[in-house]
Structure formats: C-alpha cells, structure tokens
DOTOR-590051 format. One line per field, with one value per residue: residue in three letters; chain; x, y, z of N, C-alpha, C, O in turn. Coordinates in steps of 0.001 Angstrom, whole numbers, plus 500000, padded with zeros to 6 digits. Layout:
DOTOR-590051
res ALA|...
chain A|...
n_xx X|...
n_yy Y|...
n_zz Z|...
ca_xx X|...
ca_yy Y|...
ca_zz Z|...
c_xx X|...
c_yy Y|...
c_zz Z|...
o_xx X|...
o_yy Y|...
o_zz Z|...
end
This chain:
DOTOR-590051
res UNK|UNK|UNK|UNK|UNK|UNK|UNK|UNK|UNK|UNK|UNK|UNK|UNK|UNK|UNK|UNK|UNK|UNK|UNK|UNK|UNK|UNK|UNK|UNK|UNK|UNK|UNK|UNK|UNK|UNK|UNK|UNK|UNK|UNK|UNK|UNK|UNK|UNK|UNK|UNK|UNK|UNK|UNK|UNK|UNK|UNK|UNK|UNK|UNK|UNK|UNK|UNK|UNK|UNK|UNK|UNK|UNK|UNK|UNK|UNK|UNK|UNK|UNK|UNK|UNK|UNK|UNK|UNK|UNK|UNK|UNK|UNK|UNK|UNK|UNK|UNK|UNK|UNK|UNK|UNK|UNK|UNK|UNK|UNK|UNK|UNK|UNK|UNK|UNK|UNK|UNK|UNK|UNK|UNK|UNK|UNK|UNK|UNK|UNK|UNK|UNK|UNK|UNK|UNK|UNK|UNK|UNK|UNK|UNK|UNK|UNK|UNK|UNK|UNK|UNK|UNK|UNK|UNK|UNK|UNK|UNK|UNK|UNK|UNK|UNK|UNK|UNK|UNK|UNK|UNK|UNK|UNK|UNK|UNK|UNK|UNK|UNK|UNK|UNK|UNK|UNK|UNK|UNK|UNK|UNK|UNK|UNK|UNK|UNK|UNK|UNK|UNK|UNK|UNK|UNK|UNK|UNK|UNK|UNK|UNK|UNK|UNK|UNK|UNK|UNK|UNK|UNK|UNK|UNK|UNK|UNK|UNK|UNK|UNK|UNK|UNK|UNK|UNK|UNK|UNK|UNK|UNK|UNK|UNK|UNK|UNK|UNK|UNK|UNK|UNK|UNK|UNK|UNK|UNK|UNK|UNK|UNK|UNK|UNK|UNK|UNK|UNK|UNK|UNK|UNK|UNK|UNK|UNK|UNK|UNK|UNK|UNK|UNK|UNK|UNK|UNK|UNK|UNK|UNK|UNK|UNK|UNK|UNK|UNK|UNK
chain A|A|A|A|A|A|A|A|A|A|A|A|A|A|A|A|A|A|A|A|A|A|A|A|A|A|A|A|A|A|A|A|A|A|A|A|A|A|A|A|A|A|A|A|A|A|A|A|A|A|A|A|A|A|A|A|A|A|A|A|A|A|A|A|A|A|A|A|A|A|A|A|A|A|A|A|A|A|A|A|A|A|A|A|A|A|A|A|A|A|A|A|A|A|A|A|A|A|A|A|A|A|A|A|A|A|A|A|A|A|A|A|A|A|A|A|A|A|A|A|A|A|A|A|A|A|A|A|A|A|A|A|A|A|A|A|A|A|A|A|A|A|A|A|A|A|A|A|A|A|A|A|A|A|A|A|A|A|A|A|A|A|A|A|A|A|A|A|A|A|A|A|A|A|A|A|A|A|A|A|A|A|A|A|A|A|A|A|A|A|A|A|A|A|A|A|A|A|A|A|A|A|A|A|A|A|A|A|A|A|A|A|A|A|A|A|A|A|A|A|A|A|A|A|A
n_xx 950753|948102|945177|942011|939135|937069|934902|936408|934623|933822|935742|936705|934441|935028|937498|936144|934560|932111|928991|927578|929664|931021|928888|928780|931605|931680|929577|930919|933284|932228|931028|933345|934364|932784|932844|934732|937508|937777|935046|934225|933109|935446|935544|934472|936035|938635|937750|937996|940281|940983|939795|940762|943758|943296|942900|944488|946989|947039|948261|950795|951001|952492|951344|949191|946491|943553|940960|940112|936714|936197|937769|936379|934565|932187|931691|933101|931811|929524|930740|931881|929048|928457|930907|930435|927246|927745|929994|928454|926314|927458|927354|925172|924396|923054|920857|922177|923552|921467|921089|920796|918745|919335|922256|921930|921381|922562|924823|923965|924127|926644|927759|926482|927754|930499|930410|929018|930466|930489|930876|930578|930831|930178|927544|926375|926107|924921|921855|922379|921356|918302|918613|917544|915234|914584|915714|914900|912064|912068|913462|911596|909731|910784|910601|908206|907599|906827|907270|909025|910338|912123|913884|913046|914963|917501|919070|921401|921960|923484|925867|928444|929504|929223|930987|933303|933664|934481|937014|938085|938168|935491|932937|930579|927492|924933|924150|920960|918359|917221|918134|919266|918189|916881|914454|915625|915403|916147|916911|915921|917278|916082|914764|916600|918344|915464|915011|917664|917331|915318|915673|917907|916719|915114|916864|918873|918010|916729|919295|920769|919136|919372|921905|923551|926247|925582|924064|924334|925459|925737|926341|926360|923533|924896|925464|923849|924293
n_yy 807840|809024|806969|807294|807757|809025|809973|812765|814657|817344|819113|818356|820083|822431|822925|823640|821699|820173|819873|817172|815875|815924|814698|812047|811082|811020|808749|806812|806356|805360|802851|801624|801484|799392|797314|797020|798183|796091|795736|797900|799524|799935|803153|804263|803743|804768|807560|808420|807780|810184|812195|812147|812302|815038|816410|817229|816054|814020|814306|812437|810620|812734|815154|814624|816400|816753|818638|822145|822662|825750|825880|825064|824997|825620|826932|829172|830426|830852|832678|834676|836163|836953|838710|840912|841720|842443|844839|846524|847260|848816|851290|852046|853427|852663|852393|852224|849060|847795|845230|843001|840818|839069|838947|837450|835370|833779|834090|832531|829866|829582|829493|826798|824882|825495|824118|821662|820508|819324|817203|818523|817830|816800|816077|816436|819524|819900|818990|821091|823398|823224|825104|827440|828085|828526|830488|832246|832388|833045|835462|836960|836481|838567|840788|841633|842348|845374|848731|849700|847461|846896|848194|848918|848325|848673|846519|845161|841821|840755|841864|841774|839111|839210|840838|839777|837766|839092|839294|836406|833279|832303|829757|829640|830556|832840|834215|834752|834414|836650|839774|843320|845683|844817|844259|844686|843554|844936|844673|845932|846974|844553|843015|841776|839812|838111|837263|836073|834175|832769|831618|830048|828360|826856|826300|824414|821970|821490|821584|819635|817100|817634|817582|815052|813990|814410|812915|810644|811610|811982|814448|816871|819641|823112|824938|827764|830915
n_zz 617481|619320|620771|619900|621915|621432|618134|616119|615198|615566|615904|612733|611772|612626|610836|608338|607584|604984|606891|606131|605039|608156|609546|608115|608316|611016|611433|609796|612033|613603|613005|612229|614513|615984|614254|612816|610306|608099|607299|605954|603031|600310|599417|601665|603802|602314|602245|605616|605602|604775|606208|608703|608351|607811|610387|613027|614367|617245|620528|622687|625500|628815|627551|626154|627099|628063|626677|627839|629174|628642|626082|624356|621140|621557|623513|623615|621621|622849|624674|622978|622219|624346|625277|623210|623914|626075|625271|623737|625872|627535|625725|626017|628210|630641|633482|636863|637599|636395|633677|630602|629847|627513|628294|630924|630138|628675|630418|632883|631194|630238|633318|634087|632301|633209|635862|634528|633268|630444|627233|624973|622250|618650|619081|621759|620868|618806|619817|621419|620277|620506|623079|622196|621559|624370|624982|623559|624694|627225|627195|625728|627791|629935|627898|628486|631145|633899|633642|635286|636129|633808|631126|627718|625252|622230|619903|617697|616553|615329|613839|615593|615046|612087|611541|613099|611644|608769|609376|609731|609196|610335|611606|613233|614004|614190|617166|617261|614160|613204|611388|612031|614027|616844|619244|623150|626032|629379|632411|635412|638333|641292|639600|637896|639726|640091|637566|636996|638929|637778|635704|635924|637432|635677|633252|634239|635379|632189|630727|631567|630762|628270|626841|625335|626251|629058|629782|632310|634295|637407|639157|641657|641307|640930|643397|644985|643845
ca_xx 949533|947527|944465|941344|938259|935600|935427|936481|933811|933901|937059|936652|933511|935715|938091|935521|933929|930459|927914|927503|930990|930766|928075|929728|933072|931177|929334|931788|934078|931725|930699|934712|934545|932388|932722|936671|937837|937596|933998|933600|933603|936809|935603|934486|938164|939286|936956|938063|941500|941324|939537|942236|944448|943103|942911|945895|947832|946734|949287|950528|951727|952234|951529|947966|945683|942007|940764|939516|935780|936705|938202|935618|933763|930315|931096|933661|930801|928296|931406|931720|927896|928146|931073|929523|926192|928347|930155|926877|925519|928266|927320|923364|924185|921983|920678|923439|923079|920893|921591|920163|917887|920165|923469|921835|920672|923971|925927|924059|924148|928257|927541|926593|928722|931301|930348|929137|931469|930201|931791|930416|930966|929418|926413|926348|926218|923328|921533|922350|920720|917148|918625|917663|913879|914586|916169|913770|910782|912785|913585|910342|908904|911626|910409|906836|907803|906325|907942|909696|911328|912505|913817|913410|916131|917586|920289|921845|922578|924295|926509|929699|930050|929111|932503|934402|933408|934830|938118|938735|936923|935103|931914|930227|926173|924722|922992|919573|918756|916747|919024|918665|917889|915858|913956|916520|915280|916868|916338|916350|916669|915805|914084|918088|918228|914427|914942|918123|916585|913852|916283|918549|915758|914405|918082|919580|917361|916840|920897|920888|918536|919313|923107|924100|927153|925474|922885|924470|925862|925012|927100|924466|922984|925617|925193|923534|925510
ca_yy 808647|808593|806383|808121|807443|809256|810486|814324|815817|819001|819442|818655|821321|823840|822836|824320|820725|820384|819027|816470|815170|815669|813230|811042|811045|810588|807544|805680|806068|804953|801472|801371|800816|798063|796061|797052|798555|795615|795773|799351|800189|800697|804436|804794|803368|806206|809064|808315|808271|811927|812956|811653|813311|816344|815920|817679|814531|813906|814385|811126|810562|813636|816222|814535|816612|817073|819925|822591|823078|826789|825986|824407|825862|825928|827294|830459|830835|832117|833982|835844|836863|837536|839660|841541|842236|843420|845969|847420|847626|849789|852410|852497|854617|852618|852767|851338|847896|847345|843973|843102|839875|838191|838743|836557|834152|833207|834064|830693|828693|829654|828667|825477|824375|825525|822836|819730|820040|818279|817351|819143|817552|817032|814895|817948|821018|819482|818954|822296|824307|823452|826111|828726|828729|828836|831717|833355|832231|833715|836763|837667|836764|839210|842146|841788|843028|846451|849441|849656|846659|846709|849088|848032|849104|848110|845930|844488|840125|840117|842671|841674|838126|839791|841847|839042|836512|839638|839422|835517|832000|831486|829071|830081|830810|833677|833820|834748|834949|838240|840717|844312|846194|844311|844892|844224|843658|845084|844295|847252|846576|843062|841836|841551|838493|837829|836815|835294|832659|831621|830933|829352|826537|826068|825548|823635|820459|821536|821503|818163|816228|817847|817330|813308|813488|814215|811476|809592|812635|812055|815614|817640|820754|823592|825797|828902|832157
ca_zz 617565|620694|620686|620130|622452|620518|616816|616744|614143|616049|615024|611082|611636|612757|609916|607327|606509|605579|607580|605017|604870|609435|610059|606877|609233|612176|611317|609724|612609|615017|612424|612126|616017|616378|613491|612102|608761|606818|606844|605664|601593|600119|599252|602485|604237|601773|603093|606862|605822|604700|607384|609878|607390|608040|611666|613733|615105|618714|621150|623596|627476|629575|626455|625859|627691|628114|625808|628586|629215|628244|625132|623116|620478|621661|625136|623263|620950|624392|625193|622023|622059|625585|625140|622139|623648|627377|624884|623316|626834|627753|625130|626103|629113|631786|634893|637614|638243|635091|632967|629680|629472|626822|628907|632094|629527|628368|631733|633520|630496|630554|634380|634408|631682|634020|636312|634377|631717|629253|626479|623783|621019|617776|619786|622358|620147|617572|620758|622397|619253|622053|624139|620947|621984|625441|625135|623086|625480|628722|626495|625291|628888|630545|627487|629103|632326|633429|633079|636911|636475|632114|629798|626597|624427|620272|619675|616257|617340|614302|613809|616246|614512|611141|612022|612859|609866|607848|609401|609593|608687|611448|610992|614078|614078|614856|618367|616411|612748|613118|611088|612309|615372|617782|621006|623359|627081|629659|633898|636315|640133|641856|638486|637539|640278|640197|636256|636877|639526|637125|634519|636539|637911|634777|632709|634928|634519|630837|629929|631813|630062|626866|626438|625773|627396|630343|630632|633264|635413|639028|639472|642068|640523|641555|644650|644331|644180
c_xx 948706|945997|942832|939729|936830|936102|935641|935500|933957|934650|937305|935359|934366|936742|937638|934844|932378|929897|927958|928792|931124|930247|928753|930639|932705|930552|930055|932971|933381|931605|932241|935352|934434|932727|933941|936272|937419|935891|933414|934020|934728|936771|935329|935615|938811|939034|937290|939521|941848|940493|940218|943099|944602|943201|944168|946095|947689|948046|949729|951349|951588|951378|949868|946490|944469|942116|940032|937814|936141|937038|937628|935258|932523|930597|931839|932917|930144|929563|931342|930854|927469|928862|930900|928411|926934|929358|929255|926416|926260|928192|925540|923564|923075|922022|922353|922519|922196|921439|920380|919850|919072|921468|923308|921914|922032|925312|925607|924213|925591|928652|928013|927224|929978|931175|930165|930274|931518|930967|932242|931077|929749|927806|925432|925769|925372|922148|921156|921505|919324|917290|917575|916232|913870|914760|915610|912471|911137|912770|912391|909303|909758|910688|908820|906896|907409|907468|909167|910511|912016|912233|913910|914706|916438|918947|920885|922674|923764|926141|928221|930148|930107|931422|933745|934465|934360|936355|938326|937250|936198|933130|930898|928957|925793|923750|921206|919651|917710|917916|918117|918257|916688|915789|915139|915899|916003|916417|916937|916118|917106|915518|915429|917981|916902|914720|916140|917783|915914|915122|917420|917914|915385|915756|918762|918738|917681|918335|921100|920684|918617|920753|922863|925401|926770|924238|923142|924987|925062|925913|926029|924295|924049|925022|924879|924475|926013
c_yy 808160|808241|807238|807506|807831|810114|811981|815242|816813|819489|819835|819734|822446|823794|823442|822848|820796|820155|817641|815315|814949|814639|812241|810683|810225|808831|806459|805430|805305|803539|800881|800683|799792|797371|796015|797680|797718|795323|796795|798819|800611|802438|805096|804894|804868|807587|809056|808361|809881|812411|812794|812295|814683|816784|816451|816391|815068|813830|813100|811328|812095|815002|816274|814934|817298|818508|820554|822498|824525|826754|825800|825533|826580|827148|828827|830908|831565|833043|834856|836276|837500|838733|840747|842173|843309|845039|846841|848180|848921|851323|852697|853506|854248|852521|851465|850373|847148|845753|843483|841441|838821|837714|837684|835394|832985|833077|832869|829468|828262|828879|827453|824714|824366|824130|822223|819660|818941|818059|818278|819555|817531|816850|816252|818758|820922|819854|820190|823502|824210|824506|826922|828893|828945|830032|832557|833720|833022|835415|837435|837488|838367|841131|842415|842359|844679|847408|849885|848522|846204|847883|848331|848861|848078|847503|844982|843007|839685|840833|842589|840606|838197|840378|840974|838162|837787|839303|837676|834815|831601|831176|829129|830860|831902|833211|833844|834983|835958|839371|842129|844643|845574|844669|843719|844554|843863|845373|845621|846531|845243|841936|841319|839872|837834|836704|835916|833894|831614|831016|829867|827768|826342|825796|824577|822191|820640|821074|819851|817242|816808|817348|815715|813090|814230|813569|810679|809965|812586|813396|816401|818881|821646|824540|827082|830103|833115
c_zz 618740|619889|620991|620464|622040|619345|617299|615311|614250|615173|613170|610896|611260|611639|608347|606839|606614|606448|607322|605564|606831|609682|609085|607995|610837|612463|610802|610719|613295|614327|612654|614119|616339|615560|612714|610718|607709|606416|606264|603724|601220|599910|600936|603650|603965|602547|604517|606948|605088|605667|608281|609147|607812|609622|612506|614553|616986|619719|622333|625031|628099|628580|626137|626897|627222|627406|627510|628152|627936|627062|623950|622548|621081|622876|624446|622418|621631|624536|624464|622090|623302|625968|624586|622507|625435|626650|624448|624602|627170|627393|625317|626977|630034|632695|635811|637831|637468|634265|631989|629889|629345|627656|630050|631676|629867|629372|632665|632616|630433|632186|634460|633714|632606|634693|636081|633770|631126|628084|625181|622524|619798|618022|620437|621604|619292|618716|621363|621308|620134|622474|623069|621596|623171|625477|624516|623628|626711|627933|626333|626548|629306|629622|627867|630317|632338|633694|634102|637085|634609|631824|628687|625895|623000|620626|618441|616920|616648|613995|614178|615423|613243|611154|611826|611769|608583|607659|609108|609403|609663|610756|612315|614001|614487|616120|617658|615039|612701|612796|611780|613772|616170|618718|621562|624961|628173|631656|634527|637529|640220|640235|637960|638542|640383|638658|635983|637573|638897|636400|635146|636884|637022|633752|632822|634567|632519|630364|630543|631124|628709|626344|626789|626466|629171|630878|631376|634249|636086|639694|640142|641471|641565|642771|644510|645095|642982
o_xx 948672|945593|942543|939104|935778|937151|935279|935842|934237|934460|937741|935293|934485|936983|938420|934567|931627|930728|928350|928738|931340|930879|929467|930199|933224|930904|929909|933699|934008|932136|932379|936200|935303|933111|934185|935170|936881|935565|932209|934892|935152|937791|935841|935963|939255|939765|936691|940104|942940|940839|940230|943121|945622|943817|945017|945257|948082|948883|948728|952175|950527|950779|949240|945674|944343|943048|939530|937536|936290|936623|938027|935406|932098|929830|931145|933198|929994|929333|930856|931155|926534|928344|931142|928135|926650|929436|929325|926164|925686|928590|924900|923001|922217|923134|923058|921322|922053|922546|919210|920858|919614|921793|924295|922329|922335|926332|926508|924383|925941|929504|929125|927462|930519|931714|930636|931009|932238|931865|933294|931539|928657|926956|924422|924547|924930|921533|920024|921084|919094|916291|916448|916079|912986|913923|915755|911824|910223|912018|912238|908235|909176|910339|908298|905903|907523|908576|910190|911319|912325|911218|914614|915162|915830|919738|920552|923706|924634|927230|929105|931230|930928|932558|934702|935477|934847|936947|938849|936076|936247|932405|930194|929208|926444|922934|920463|920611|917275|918572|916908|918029|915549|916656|915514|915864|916805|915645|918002|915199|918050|915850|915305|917544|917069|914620|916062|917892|915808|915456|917602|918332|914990|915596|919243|918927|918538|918406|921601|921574|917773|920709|922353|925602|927535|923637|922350|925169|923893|926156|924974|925373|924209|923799|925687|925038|926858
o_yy 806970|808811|807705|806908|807217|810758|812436|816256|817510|820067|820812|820249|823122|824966|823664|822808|821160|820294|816885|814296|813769|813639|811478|809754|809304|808008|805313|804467|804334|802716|799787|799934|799083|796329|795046|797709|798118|794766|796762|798048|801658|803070|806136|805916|805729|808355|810038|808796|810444|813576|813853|813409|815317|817841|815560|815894|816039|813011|812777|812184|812670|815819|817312|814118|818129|819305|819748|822292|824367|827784|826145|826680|827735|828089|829804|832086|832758|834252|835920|837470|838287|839645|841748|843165|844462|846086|848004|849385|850007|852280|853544|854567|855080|852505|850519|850449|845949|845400|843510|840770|838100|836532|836989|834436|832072|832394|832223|828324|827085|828004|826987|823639|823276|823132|821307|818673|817945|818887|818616|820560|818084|817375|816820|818669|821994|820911|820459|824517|825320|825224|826831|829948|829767|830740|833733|834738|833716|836327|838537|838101|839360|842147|843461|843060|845351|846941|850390|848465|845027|848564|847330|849955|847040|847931|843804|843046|838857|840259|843074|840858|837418|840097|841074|837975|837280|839099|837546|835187|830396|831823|828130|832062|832177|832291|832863|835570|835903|839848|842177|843741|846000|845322|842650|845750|842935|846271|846189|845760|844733|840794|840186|838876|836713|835481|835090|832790|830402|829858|828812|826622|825179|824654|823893|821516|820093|820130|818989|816485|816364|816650|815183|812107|814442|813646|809737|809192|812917|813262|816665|819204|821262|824679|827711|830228|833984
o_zz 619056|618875|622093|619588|622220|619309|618384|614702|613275|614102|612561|609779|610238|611350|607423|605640|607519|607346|608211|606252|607106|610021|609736|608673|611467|613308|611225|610475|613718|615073|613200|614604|616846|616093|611995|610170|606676|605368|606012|603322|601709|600183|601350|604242|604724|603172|604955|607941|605013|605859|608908|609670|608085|609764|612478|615305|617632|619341|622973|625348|627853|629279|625928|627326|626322|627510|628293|626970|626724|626530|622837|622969|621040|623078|624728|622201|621367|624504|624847|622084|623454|626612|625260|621832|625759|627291|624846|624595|627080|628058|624693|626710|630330|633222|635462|638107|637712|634671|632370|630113|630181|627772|630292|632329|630635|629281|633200|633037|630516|632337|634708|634265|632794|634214|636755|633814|631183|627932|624640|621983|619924|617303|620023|621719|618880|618576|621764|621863|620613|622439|623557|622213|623413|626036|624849|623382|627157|628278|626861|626544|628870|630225|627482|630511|631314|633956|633640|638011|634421|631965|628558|626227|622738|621467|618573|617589|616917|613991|613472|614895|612759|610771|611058|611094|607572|606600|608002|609406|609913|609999|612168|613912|615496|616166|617690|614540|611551|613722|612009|614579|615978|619300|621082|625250|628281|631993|634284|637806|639616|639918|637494|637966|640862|638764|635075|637039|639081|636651|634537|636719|637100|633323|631919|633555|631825|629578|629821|630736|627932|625331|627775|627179|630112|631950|631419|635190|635888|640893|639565|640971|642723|642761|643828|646182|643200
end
C-alpha cells in the first residue's frame, strides 16, 4: 500500500460518512502521526482501522498519481452549478453577449483554482464554504446595476442538483439554500467584463488567504485574460 502523506477525509465524505465520524478520522490520523498507534485508545485504533477499510487502496510506483485539480470534489461541484445555471441561460432567450452574475462568479473561482491548485481537501473545502457570502455580496451588488447594463431575470439554484440527488447518492450542497425562483442577475454589454474585473481583484487575494493549502504559495497571481 502506498504511503499516505495526508489523511484522505474527503474521500470518506464522499463515501457517505458523517461529518461526525470525518473529523473523528481526521483527527486521529493526524495524533496517529505524531505520536504512533500505540498511544491512541484501543476503540479508537479500531475506528481508524475501518476507516482505512473503507478507503479504496492507494495505488504505488508509476500507477500512483496525483488526483487532478479537475477531479476533486469541490472544484466538479462549481462545475455542476456552473453547468446547470449555463443550461437555464440558454432557455431565457438573451441579449447576445449577455452573462448571468452567478456564471462569472463561479467561472474565476474555477479560474484560479485552475492555477494554484490547491489541494482541496477536507481543510480546503470547510474553509472554502467563505466564498458563499462572497458570492452573494458580488451578486446582489451586480442585481443593483441600472437597467442598461442588468436584466434581472428568475432562476431555481436548486433544482439541477435536486435532479441529480434523485438519480444517484451524491452528497454535494446546494450552491444556495434559497428554494424557489430567485432574482437571477444578468450583465448586458461591457458590465459583462466590468463585473468580471472586480471580482477577479477582489477573489484572487480572498481564495489565497482563505484556502490552508495555500498559505505558503509564492505562485504570482495569474495573468489577466
């Protein structure tokens, strides 16, 4: 079994485990680090060997590679809500060149993940729940805009992941917990790159100093484009 450099909670998340039993897993791996097994509780020994249990066996030498950026949870989570709210848009019927608020939000936060690539793990993704008011403060600036540069328009947040939770187990948050048709802001023109700029200079620090695996990234802020 290949040697594992940090606990994988994520993982037993996405496995259907509680919370509860997550941080449980989490912390006794990390005590199990510094100070060895034989100092842990025999029940707790136990509880760490069913969570390794459960655990898909890590792969070793050429075979053991890096999980993608791309692949994680958190980051196919923005994709799903990003693809979800780009099909809706589709059926509004708007102006050319138009782009809805939410979709920019989540298209630089997808961004710059691109380039730090963080790890986003369990540490990460507690952490990254911050963005949630950001994105409601940018949002609800963006539906203030006057009428030459925003349509407002309705949109259900819930609805697409509603859909999929029907078909399979997925444990996956909704982007907002507002059920029901919401104002749904939507950029006409310049305010389209005007609204992505802001959000751009003000994320970019923010996702920095908010994620822990990237408190020690000297990576420069990416190039605009």
């Amino acid at each position: 079994m290949a040697k594992e450099l940090t606990h994988r909670a994520d993982e037993l998340a996405g496995l259907g485990w509680s919370a509860e039993d997550v941080n449980r897993y989490a912390e006794l791996w990390e005590y199990r680090q510094r100070w060895g097994a034989m100092n842990l509780e025999r029940e707790d020994r136990l509880f760490l060997r069913k969570a390794e249990a459960a655990l898909p066996v890590l792969a070793t030498g050429k075979a053991a590679v890096k999980k993608n950026t791309q692949d994680k949870s958190y980051y196919r989570w923005l994709r799903f809500h990003l693809d979800a709210m780009g099909a809706a848009e589709s059926q509004m019927g708007l102006p050319e060149g138009a782009r809805g608020a939410w979709p920019v939000l989540l298209e630089e936060e997808l961004r710059l993940l691109d380039h730090y690539q963080p790890v986003l793990g369990l540490p990460d993704t507690i952490k990254a729940k911050g963005f949630d008011a950001f994105r409601e403060q940018m949002a609800e600036q963006a539906s203030a805009l006057a009428s030459a540069e925003m349509q407002l328009q309705n949109h259900d947040f819930q609805t697409a992941l509603a859909e999929l939770k029907d078909k399979e187990n997925s444990k996956w948050r909704h982007l907002r917990e507002l059920s029901g048709e919401q104002p749904y802001p939507v950029l006409l023109g310049d305010a389209v790159n005007s609204f992505r700029g802001e959000v751009r200079s003000r994320l970019t620090p923010l996702l920095r100093e908010t994620l822990p695996s990237l408190a020690e990234t000297d990576k420069p802020e990416p190039e605009a484009g």
